[in-house]
N, C-alpha and C positions, 0 to 999 in steps of 0.2 A: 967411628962406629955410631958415635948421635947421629951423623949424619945421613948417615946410612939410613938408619932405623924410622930417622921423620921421615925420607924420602919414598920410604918403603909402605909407612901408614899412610901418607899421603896417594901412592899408588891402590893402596889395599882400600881405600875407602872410595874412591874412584870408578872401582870398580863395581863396588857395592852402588853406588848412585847411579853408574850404567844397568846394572842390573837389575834396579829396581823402576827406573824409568823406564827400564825394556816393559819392565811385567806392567806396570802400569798402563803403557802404551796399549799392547795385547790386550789388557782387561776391556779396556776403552773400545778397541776395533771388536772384541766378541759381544760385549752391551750393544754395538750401535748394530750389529751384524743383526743381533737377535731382535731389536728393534725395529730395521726393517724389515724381518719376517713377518715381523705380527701383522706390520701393516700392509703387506701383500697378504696375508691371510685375511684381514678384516677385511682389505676391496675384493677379495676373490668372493667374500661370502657375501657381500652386499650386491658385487656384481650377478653371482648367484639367486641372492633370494630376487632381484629385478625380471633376469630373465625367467622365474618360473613365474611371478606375478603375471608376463606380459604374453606368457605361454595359456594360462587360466585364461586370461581377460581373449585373450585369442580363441580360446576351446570353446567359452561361452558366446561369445560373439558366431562362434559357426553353428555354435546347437541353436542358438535362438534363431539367426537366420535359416537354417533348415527345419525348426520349427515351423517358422513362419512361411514357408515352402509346403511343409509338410500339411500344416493346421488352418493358418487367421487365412493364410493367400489359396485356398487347395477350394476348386468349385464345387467340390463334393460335398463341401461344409456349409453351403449357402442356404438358410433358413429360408422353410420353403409353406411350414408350416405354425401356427404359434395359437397352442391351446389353451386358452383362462379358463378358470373355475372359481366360486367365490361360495363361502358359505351363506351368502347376505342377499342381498338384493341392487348393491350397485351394478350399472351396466356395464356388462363385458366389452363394449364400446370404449368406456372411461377409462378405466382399466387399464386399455391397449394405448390407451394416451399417456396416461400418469408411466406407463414401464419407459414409455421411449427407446421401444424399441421397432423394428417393422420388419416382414418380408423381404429376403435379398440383401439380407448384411449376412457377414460371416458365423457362424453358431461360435468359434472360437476368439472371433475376434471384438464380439460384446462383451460388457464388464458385467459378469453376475453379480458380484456385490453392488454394483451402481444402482441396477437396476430395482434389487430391494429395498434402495435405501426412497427409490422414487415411490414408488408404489407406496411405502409405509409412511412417509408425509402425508398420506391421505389419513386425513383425521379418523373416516370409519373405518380404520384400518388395522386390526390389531396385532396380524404377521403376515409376510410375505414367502415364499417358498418358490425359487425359479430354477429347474433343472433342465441341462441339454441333453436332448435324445436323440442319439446320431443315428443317422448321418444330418436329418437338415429338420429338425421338429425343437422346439423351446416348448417348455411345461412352464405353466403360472398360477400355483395354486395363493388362494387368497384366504385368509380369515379376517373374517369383518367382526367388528364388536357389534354385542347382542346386548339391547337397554337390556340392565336388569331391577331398575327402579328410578323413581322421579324426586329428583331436589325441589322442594318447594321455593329455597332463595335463588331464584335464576337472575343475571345480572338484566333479563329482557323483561321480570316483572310474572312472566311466565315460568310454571314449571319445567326444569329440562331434565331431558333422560340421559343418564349416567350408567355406565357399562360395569362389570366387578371390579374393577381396576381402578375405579373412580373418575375415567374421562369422561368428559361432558362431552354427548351425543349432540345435543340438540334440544328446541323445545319441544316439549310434550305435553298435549291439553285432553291424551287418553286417559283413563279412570283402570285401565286393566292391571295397570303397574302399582304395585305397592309407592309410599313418599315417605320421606327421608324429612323430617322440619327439624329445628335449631342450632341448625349449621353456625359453626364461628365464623368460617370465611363468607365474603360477599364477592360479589361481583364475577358469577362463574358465568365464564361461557362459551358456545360451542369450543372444544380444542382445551379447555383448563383440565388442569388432575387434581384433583380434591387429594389435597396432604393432612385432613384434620382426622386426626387416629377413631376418637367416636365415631365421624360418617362410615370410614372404612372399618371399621368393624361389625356396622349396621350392613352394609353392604355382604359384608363374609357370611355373615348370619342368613341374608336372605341367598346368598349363593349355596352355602348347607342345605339351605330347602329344596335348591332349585336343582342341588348336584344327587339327593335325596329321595324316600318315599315319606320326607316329614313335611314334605309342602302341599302334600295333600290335604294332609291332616291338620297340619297348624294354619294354615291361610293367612298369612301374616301382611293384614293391609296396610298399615301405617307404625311407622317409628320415630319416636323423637328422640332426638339425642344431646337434650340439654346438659341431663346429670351429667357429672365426672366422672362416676364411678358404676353406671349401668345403663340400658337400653332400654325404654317404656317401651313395649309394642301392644300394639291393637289388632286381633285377629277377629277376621269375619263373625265367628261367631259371638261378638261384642265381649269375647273375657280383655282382661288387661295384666299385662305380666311386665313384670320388673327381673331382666335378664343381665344378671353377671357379664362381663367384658370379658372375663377370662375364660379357659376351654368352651367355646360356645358351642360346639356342636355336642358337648357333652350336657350342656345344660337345654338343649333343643330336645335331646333323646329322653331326656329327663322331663321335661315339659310334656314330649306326646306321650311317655307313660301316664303323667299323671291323668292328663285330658282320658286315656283309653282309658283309665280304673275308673275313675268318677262316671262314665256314661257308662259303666257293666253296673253301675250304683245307682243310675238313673238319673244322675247330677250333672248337670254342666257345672264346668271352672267360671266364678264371673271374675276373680283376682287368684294371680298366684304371684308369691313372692322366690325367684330361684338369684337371688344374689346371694344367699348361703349354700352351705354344702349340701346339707341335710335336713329334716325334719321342714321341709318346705313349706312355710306358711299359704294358705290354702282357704277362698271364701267361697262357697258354691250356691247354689240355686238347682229347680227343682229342673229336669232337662226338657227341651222345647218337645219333644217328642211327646212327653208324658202332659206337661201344661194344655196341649192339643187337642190331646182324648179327655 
């Protein structure tokens, strides 16, 4: 009967070690099965996303080429006419040089942004504007910069005229332009931009006048712009005023009231002080008008 009973556990666990080496077996061949699913599904999708990539790159490739069928290569687009315009005085001759562009190229097949970028290298040049008018016409409108006053420190010894922006035009030995003296920077010249905050602010001030009906009335011929903290100016009619840096065109409107009260009073301004708010200190004289008679 012992005999029996080991031969018997010994069967009995035998079988249990087949049958668990079966299921192990199974386990193994279902892990590796689903394993290689995944990676027939990962090259299916890679193989996937390739060929839509090279289906795009394909689609574009035929639009561009039938673009260029349709547009840069089509004789109907061949620039036949090309109109400049310029607020300024440069010649419409130079102009058609600096675009680089001519007659009998394709309207489509020029680079519009190129060619503004040519054009605005030109120093009197303050914007460029180039649009295609089909079938065969290019448009080229130009804004040129307009002196709006003279730097007395020119790097040439000479005053140069300076546009609102602060670029340096060129010399100017005219008297009809307001000047601009104690400049920090030196050495401006034709093509420099005046970075120093007083110039450009004396500049806004005279562009207030000039964007204005206070430059009639203020005539503002000279500014110096030493102080830190305000603009001396000299108006024709020899007053002198000490103008605030801050809201300027508030203290300009403020300046020609004061000038229009004082002349209903019979007084010219010879000093006004507007680097305060209010109660603006104020010296006058008796007005030329009246001195006369």
């Amino acid at each position: 009967m012992g005999l029996f009973r080991k031969n018997h556990d010994r069967l009995s666990n035998h079988r249990k070690n087949r049958a668990r080496g079966s299921s192990l077996m199974v386990s193994a061949r279902a892990s590796s099965g689903k394993g290689r699913d995944r990676m027939h599904k990962i090259g299916a999708l890679i193989l996937l996303a390739v060929a839509a990539a090279g289906a795009v790159w394909a689609a574009k490739s035929g639009i561009s080429r039938a673009g260029d069928r349709l547009f840069a290569q089509n004789e109907k687009f061949t620039i036949r006419e090309i109109e400049v315009t310029t607020t300024g005085t440069l010649p419409i001759s130079n102009l058609r040089e600096y675009a680089g562009v001519t007659e009998g190229q394709n309207l489509f097949a020029i680079d519009i942004e190129q060619i503004v970028r040519n054009i605005e290298r030109t120093p009197r040049v303050r914007a460029a504007e180039v649009r295609r008018v089909l079938p065969d016409r290019l448009t080229i409108r130009v804004q040129e910069r307009t002196a709006l006053a003279r730097i007395a420190e020119g790097a040439t010894g000479l005053p140069m005229a300076v546009d609102r922006d602060g670029f340096v035009l060129g010399p100017s030995v005219g008297r009809g332009l307001p000047i601009i003296s104690g400049l920090a920077e030196s050495g401006l010249a034709p093509g420099s931009v005046i970075r120093d905050a007083k110039t450009l602010d004396a500049l806004q001030a005279l562009d207030v006048c000039e964007q204005t009906k206070l430059g009639a009335l203020l005539r503002i011929q000279a500014i110096q712009v030493k102080h830190p903290e305000y603009l001396d100016l000299a108006l024709a009619s020899g007053a002198r005023v000490d103008l605030g840096r801050d809201r300027l065109a508030w203290r300009l409107e403020k300046l020609a009231d004061l000038i229009m009260t004082h002349r209903e009073l019979g007084m010219d301004i010879e000093y006004a002080d507007l680097t305060v708010d209010r109660n603006f200190p104020v010296r006058t004289r008796p007005a030329a008008e009246a001195r006369a008679r």
